[in-house]
Backbone as numpy.savetxt, mean C-alpha at the origin, in Angstrom:
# Nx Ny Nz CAx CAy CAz Cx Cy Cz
9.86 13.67 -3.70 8.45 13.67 -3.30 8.18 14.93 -2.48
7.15 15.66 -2.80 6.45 16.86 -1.62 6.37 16.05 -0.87
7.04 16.82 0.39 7.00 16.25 1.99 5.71 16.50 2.91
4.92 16.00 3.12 3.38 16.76 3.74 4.06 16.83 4.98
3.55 18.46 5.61 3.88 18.55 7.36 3.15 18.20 7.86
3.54 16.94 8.52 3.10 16.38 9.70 2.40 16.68 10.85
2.25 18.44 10.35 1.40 19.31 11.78 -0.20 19.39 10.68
0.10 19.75 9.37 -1.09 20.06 8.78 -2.01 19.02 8.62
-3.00 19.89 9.10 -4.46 18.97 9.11 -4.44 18.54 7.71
-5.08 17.43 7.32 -5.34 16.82 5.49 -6.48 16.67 5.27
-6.94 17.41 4.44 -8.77 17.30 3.71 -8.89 16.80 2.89
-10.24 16.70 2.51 -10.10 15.93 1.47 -10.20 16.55 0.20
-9.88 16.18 -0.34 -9.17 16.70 -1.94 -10.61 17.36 -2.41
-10.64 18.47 -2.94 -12.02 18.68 -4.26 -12.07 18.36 -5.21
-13.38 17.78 -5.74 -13.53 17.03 -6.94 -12.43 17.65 -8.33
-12.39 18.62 -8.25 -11.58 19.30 -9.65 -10.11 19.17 -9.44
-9.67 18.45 -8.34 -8.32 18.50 -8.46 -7.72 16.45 -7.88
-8.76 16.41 -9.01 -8.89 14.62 -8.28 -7.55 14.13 -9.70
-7.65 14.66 -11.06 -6.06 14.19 -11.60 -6.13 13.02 -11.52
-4.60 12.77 -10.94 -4.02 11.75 -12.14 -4.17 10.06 -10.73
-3.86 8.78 -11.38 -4.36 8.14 -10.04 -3.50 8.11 -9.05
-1.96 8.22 -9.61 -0.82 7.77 -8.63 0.34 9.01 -8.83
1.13 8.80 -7.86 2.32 10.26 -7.89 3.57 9.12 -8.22
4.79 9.42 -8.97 5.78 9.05 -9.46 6.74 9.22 -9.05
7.58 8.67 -8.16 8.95 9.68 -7.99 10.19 8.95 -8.88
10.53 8.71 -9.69 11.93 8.00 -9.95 13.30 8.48 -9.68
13.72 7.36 -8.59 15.40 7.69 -8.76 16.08 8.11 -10.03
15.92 8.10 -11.20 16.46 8.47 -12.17 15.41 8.89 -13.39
15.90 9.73 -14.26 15.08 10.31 -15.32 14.65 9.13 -15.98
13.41 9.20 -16.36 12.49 8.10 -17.31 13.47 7.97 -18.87
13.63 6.47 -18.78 14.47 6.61 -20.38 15.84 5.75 -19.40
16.38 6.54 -18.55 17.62 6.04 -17.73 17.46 5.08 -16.96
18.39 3.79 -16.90 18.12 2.56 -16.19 18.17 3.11 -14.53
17.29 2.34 -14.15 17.21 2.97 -12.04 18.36 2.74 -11.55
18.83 3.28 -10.73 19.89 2.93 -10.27 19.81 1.52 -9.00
18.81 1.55 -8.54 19.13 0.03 -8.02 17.27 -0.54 -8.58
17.34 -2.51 -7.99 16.20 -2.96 -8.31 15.12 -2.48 -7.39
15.18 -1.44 -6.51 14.21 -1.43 -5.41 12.41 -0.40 -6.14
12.05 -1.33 -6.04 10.50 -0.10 -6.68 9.75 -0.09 -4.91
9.14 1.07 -4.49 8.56 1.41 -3.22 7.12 1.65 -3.46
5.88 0.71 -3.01 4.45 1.11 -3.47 4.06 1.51 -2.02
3.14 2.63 -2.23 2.42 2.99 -1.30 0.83 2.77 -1.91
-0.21 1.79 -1.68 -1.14 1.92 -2.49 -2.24 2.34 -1.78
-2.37 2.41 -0.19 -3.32 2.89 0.42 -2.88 4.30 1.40
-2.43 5.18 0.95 -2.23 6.03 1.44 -3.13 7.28 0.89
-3.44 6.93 -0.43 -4.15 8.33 -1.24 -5.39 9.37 0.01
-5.17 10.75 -0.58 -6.26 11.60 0.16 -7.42 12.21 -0.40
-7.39 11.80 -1.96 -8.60 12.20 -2.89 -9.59 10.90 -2.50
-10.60 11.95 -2.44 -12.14 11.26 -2.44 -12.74 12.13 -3.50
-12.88 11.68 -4.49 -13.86 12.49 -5.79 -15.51 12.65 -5.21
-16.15 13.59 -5.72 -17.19 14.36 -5.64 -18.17 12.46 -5.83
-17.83 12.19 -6.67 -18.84 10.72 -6.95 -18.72 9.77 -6.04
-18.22 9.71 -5.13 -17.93 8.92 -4.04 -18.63 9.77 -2.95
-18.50 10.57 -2.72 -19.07 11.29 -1.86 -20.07 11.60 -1.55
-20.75 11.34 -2.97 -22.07 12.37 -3.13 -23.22 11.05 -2.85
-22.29 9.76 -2.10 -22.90 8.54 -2.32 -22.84 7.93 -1.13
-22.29 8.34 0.26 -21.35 8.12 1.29 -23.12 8.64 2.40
-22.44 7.94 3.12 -23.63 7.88 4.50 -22.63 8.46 5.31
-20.89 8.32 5.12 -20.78 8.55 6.49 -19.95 10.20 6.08
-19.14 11.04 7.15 -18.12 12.01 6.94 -16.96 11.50 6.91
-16.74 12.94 6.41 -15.17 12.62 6.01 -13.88 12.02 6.56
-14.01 12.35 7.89 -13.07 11.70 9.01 -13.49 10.31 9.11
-14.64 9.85 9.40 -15.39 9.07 9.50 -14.51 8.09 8.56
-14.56 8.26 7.41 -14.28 7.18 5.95 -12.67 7.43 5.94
-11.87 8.58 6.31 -10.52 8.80 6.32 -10.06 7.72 7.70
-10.52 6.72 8.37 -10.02 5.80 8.94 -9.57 4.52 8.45
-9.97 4.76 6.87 -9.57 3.14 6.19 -8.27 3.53 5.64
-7.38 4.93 5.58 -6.45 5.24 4.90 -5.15 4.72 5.80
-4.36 4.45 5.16 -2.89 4.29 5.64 -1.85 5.76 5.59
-2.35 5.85 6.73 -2.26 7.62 6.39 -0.39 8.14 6.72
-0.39 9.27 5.86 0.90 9.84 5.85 2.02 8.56 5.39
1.76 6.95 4.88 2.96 5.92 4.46 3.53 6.68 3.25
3.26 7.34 2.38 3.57 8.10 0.82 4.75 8.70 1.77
4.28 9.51 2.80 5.81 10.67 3.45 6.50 10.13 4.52
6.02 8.77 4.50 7.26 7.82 5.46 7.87 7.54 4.38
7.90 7.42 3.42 8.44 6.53 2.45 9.36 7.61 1.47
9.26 8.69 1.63 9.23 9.95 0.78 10.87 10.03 0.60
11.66 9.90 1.25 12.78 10.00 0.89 13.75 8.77 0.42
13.05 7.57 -0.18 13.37 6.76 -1.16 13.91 6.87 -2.24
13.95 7.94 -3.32 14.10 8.01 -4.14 15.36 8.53 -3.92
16.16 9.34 -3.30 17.61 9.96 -2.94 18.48 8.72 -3.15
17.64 7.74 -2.31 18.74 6.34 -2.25 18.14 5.28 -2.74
17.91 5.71 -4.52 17.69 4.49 -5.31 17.18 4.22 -5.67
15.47 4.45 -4.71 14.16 3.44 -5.06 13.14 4.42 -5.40
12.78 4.06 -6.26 12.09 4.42 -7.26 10.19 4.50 -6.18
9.52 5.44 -6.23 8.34 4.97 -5.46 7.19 5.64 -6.38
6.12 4.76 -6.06 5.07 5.14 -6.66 3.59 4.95 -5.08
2.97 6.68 -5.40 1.80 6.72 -4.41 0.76 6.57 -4.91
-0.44 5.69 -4.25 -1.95 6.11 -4.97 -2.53 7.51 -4.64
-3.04 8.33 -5.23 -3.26 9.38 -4.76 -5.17 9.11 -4.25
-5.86 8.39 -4.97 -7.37 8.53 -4.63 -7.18 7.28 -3.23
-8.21 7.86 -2.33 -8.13 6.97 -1.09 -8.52 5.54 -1.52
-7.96 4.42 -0.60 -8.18 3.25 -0.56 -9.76 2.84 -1.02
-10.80 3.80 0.07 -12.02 3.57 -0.21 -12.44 3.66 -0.94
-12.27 4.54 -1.96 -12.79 5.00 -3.08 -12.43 3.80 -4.06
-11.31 3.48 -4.28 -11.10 2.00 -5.10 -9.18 1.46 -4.29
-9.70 -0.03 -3.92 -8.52 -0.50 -2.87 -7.39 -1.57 -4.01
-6.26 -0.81 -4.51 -5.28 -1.03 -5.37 -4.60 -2.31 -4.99
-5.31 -2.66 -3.56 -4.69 -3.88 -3.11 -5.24 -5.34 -3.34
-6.41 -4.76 -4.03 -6.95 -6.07 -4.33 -7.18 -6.66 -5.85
-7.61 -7.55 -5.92 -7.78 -7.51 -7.40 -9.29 -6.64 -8.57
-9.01 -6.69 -9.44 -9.84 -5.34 -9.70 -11.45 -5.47 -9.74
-11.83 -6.49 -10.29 -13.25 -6.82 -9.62 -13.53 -7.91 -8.78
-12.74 -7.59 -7.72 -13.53 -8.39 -6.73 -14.15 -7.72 -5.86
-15.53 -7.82 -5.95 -16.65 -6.56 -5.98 -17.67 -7.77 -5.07
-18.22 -6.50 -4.43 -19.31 -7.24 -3.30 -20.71 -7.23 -4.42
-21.59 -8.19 -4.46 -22.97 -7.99 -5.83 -24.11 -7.26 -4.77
-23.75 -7.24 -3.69 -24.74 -6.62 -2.63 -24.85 -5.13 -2.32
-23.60 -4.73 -3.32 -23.55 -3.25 -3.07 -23.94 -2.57 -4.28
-24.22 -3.27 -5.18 -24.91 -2.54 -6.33 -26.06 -2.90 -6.77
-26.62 -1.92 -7.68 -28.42 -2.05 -7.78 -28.28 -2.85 -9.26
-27.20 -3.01 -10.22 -27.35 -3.68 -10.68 -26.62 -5.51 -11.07
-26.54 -5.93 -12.77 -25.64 -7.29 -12.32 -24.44 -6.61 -12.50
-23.65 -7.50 -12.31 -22.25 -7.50 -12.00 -21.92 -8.74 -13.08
-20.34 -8.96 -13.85 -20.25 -9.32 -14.64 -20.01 -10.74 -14.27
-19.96 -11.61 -15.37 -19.61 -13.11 -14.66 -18.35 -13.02 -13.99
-17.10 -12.39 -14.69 -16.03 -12.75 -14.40 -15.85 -11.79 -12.61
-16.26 -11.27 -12.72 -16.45 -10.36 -10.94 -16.16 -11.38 -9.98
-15.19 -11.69 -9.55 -14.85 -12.06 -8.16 -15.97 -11.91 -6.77
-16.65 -12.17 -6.75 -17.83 -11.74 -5.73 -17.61 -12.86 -4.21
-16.76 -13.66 -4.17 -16.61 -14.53 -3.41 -15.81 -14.99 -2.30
-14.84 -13.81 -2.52 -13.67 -14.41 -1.43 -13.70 -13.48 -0.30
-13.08 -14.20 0.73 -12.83 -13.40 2.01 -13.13 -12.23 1.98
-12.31 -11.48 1.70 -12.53 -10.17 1.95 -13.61 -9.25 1.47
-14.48 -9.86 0.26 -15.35 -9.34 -0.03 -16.41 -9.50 1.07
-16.41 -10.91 1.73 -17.57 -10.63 2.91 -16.94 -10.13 4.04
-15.94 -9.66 3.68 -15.63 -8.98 5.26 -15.80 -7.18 4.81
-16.45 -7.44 3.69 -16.94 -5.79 3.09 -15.21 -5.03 2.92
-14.52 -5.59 2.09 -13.16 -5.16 2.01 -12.37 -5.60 0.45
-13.39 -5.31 -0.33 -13.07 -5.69 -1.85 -12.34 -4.47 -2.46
-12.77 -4.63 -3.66 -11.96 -3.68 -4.17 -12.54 -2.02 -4.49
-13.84 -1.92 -3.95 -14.76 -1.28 -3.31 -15.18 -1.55 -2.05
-14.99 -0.55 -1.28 -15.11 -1.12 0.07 -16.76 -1.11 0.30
-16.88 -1.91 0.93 -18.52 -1.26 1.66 -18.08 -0.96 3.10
-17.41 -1.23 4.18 -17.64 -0.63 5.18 -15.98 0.08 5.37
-15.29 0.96 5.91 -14.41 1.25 6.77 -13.98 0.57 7.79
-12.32 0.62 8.28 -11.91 -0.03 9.31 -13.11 -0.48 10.85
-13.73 0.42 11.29 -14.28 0.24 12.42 -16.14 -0.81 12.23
-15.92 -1.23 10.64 -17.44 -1.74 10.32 -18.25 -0.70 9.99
-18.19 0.32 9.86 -19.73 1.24 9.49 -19.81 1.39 8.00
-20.65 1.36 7.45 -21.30 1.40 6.23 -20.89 2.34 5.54
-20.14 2.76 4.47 -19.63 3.80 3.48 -20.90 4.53 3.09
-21.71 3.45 2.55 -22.67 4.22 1.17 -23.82 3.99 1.99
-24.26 5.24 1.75 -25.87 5.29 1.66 -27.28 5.12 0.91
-26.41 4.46 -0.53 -27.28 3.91 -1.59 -26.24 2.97 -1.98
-27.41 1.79 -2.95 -26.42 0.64 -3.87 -25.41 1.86 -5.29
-24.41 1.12 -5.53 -23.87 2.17 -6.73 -24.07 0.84 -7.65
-23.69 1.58 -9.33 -23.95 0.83 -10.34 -22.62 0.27 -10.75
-22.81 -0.80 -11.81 -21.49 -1.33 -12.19 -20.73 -0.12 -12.79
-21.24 0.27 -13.52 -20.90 1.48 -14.12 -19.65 2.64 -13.25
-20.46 2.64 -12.08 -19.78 3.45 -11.39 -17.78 2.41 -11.11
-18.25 1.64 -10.44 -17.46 0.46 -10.35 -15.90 0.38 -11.44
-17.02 -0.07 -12.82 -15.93 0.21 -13.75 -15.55 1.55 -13.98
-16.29 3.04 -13.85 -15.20 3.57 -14.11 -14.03 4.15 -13.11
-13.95 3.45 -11.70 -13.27 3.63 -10.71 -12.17 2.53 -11.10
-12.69 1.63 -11.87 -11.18 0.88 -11.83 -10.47 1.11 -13.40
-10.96 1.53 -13.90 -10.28 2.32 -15.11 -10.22 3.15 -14.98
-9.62 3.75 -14.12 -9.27 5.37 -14.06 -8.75 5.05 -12.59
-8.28 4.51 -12.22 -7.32 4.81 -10.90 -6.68 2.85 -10.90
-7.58 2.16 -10.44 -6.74 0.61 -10.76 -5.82 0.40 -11.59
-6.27 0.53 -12.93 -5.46 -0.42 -14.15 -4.45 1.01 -14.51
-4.48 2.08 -14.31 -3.67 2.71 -14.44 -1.98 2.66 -13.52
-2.61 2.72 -12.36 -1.92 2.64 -11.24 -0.94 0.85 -11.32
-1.34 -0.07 -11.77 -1.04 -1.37 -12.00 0.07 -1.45 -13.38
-0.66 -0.76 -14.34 0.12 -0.62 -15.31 1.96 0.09 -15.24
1.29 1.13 -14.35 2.77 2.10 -13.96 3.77 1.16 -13.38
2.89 0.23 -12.57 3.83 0.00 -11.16 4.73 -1.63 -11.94
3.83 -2.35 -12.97 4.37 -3.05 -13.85 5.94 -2.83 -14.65
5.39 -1.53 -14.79 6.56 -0.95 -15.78 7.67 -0.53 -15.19
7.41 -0.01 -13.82 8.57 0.32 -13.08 9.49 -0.95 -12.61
8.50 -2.24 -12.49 9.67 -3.66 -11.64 10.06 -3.95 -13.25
9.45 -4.06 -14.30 10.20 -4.18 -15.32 11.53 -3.75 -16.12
11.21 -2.49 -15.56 12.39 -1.34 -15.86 13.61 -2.29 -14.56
13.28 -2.08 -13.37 14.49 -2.62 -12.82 15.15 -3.88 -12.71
13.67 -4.91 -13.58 14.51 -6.13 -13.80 15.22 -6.00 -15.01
15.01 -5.08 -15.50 15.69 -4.68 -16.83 17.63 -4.19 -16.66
17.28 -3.42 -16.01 18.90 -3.03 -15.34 19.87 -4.04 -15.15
18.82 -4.59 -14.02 19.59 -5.19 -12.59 19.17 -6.86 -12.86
18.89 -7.50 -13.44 18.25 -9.02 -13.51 17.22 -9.62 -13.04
16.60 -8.69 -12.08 15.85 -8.81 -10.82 15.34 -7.43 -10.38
13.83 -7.80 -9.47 13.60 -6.57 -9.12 12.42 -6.93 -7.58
12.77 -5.98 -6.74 12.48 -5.89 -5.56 11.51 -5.25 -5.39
10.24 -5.26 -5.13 9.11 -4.30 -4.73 8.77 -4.60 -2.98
8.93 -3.35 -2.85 8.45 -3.37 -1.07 7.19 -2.71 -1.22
6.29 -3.07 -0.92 4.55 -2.66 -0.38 4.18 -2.11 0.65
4.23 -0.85 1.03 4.57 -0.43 2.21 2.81 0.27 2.72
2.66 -0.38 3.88 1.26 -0.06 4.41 1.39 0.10 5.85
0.26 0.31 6.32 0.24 0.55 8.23 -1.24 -0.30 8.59
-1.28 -0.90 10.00 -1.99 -1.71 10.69 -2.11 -0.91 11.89
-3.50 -0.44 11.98 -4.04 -0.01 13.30 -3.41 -0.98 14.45
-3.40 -0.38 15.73 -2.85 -0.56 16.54 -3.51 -1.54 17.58
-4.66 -1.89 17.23 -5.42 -3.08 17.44 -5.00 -4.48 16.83
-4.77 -4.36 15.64 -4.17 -5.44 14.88 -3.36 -5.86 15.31
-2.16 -4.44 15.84 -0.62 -5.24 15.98 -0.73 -5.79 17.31
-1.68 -5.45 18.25 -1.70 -6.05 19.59 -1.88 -7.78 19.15
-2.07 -8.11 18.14 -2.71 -9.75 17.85 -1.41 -9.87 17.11
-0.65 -9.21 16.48 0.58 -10.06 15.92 1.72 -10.33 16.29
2.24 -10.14 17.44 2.75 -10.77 18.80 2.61 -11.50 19.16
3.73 -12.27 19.90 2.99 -13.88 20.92 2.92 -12.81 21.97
3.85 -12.57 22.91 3.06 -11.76 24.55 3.28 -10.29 24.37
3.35 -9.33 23.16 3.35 -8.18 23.59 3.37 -7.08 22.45
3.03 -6.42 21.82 2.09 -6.09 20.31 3.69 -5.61 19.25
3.31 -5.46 18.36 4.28 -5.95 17.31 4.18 -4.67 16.64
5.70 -3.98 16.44 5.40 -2.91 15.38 5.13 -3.23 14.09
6.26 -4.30 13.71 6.02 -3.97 12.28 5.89 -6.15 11.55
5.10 -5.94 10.74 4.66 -7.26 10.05 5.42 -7.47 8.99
5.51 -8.39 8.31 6.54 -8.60 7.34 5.58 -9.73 6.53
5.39 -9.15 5.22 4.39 -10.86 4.75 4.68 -10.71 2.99
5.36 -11.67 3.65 6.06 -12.53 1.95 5.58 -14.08 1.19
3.81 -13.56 1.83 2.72 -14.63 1.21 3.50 -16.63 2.13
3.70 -16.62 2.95 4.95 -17.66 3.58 5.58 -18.22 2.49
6.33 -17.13 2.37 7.89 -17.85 1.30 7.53 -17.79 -0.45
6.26 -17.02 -0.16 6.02 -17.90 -1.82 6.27 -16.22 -2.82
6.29 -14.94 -2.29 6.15 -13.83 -2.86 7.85 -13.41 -3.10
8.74 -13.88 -2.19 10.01 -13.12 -2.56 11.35 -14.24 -1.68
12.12 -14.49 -2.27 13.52 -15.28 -1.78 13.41 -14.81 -0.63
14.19 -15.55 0.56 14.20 -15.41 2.09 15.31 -14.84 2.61
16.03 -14.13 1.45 17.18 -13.47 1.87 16.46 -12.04 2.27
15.31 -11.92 1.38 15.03 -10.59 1.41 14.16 -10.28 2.78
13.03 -10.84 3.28 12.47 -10.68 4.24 13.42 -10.54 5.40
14.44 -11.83 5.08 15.32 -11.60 6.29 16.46 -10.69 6.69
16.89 -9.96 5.44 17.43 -8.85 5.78 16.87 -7.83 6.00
15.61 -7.45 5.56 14.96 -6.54 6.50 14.70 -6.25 8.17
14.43 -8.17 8.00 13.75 -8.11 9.72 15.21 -7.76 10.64
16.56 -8.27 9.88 17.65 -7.87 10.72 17.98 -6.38 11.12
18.04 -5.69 9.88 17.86 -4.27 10.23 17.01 -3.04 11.24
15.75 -4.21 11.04 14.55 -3.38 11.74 14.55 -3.71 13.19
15.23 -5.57 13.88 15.47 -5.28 15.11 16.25 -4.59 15.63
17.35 -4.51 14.79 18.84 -3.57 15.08 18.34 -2.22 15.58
17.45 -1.49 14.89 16.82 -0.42 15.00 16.00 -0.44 16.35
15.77 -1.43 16.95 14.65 -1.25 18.16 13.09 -2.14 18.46
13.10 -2.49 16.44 11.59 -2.82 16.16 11.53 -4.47 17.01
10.08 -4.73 17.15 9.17 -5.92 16.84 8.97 -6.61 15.54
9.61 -7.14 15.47 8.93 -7.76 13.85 8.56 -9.15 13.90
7.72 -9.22 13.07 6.57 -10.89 12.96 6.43 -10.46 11.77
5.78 -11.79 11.10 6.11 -12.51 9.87 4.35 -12.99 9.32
3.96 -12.43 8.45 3.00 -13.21 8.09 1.53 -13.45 9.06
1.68 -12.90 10.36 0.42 -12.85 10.91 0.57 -11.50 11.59
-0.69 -10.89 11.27 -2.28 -11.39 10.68 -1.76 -10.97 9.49
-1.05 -10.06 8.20 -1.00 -9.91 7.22 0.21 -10.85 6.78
-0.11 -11.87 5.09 0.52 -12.00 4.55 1.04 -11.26 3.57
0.38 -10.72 2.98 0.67 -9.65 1.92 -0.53 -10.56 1.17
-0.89 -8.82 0.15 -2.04 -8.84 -0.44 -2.67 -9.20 -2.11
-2.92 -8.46 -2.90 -2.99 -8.84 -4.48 -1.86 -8.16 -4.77
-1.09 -7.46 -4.07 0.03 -6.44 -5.02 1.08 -7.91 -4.72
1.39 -8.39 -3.48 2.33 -9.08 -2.99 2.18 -10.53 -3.50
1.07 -10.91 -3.71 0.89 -12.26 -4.74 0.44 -11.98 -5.74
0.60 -11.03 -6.83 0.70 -10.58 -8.04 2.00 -10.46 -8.67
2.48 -9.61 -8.25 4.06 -9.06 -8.48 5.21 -10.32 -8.28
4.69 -11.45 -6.73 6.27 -11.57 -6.17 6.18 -13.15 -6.81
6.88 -13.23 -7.77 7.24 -14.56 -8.85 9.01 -14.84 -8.56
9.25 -15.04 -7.65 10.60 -15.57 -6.75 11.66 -16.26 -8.43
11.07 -17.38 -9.02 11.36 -17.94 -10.07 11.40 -16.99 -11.49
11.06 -16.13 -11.37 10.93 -14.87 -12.37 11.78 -13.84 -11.96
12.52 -13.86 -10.51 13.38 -13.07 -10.44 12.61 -11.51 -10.53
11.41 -11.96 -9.83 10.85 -10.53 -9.11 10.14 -11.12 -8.04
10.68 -9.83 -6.95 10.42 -10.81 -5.34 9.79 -9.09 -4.52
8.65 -9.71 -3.99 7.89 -9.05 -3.37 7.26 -9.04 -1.52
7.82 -7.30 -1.17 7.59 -8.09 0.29 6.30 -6.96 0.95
5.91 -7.61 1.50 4.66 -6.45 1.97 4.96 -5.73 3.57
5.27 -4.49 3.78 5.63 -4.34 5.41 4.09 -3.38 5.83
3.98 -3.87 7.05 3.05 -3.43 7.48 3.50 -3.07 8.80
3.54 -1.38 9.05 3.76 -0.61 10.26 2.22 -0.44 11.27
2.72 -0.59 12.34 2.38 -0.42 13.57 1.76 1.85 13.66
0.28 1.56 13.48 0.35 3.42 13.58 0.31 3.89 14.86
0.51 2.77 15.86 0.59 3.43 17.31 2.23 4.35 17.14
2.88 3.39 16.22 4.27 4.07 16.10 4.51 5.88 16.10
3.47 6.27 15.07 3.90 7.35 14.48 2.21 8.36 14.62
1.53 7.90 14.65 -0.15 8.43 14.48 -0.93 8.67 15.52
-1.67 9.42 15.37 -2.75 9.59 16.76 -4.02 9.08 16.08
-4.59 7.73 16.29 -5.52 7.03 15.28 -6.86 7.71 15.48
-7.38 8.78 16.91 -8.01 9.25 17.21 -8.16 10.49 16.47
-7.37 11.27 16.28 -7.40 12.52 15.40 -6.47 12.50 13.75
-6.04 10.98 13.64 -5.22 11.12 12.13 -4.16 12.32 12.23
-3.60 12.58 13.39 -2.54 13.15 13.18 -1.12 12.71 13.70
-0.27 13.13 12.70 1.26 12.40 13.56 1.63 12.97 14.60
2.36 11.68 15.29 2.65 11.98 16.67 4.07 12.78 16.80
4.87 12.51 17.61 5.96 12.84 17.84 6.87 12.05 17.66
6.79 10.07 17.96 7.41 9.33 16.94 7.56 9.19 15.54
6.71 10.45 14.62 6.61 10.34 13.12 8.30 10.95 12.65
8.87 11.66 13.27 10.53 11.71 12.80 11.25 10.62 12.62
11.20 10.36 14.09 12.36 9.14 14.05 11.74 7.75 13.23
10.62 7.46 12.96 10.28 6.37 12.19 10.64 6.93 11.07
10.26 7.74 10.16 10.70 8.31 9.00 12.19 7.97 8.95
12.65 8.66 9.83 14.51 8.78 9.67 15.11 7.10 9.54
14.11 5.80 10.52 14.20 4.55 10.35 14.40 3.98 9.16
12.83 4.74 8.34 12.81 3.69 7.04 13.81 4.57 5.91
14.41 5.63 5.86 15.12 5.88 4.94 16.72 5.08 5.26
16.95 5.15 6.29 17.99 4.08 6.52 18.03 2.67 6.56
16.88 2.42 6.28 16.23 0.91 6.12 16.81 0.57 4.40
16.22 2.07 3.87 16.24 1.89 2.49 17.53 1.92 1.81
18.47 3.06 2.43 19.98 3.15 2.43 20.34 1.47 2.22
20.61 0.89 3.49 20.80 -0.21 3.64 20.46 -0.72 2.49
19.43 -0.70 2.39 18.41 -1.92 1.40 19.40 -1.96 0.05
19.31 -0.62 -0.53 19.63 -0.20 -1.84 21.36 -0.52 -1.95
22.27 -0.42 -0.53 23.53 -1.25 -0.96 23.91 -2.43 -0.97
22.86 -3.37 -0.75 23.24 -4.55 -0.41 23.97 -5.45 -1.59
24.32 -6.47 -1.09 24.49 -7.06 -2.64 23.56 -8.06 -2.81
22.61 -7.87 -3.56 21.28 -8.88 -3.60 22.10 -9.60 -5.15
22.93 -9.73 -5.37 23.29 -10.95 -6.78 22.87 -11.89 -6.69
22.76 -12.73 -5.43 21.89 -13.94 -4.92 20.70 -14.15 -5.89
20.04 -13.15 -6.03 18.51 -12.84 -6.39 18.36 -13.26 -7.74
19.51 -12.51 -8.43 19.80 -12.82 -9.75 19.83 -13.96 -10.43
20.64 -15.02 -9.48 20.25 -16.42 -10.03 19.11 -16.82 -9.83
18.35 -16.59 -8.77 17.17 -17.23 -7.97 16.69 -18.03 -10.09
């Protein structure tokens, strides 16, 4: 993976170089079985905002770059050395959120109908957090006009179902190898959040394996062992269980098990200016030894599951 420096400011992408939806890294040449079951998603990290999103936006650019899970693609970046296969979204969360399911669409944000089958109903759509966002982390309003379905669908055919399709093919490929296949979902939680996922004192990192139902309990729990070893906080399932990737993918009985981690950006980020701090090394240097670990274990367990 290109390593982004952690000193350079990040803009937002220009419309002509908006490409492809997701970046690829595979531990091994396409065609060649992976060398272990581990697949690594980063799905809200992307820094493209296309010209059509923009040209539709009430707010700036910084402004809307607060819903991103910023710099997780280059925490995660040296995965592939040891094993795991990773895949990044490259277009921002806002622009279309890979974490949810693909039309579950707010009907209040567009001027026209919306299809029957459109999800218009659940949680997160009234918390303006579908698969089009209407507002950003802090509540403020994205758009400055309704957009059309049109627009809608072609944001999720051209960055969703693409991006879904890849990431399909990659746990397939490693249940293919290996009997089984491991997807870690790797995201970040403002530093407000993690103050609430603690009992008395804020929590780096979340762990949500849908309670028990997304991935065998060997797996959550060898993570969380590693990550206290390391220094961390870890909690389980509150406030994030894991999302549409983590109750999509994690079929325990299918022998594909899915865990969602959610980092703490007080860790590594300055949430005020989106830039990394001076903890962004040593967390980096964390999760590649997280992944080391990860990738020798002997998960055969899994295999029977």
């Amino acid at each position: 993976m290109n390593a982004i420096d952690p000193k350079a400011p990040q803009e937002l992408a220009p419309a002509h170089l908006a490409g492809p939806a997701f970046e690829l890294f595979r531990a091994a040449p396409k065609g060649q079985p992976p060398p272990t079951p581990l697949v690594f998603a980063s799905p809200h990290s992307g820094r493209v905002y296309p010209e059509d999103m923009m040209s539709a936006a009430a707010l700036d650019a910084v402004s809307i770059r607060r819903s991103e899970d910023a710099f997780v693609d280059d925490l995660v970046a040296g995965a592939p050395a040891h094993g795991a296969t990773v895949i990044a979204a490259r277009f921002a969360r806002a622009y279309i959120d890979l974490n949810r399911e693909p039309f579950e669409l707010d009907p209040n944000m567009f001027a026209d109908e919306l299809p029957e089958f459109a999800r218009s109903r659940t949680a997160r759509v009234a918390a303006g957090l579908g698969a089009i966002a209407r507002v950003v982390s802090e509540g403020q309003e994205i758009y400055r006009r309704k957009l059309t379905y049109a627009e809608a669908h072609a944001r999720i055919e051209g960055a969703h179902r693409p991006y879904h399709a890849a990431l399909a093919e990659l746990l397939a490929e490693a249940q293919g190898a290996h009997g089984f296949a491991i997807l870690i979902d790797w995201h970040s939680m403002p530093a407000a959040a993690a103050r609430h996922a603690g009992r008395d004192r804020p929590c780096d990192i979340v762990l949500g394996d849908r309670f028990g139902a997304a991935c065998a309990g060997l797996l959550p729990g060898r993570v969380e062992r590693e990550l206290e070893a390391m220094g961390y906080r870890v909690a389980r399932n509150t406030p994030y269980a894991g999302g549409y990737t983590t109750e999509h993918y994690g079929r325990p009985g299918r022998r594909a098990h899915a865990l969602q981690i959610e980092i703490n950006r007080g860790l590594y980020l300055d949430e005020a200016t989106l830039s990394p701090t001076s903890g962004f090394a040593a967390l980096k240097a964390h999760i590649e030894a997280l992944t080391e670990t990860l990738a020798k274990a002997d998960w055969s367990a899994l295999r029977a599951s």
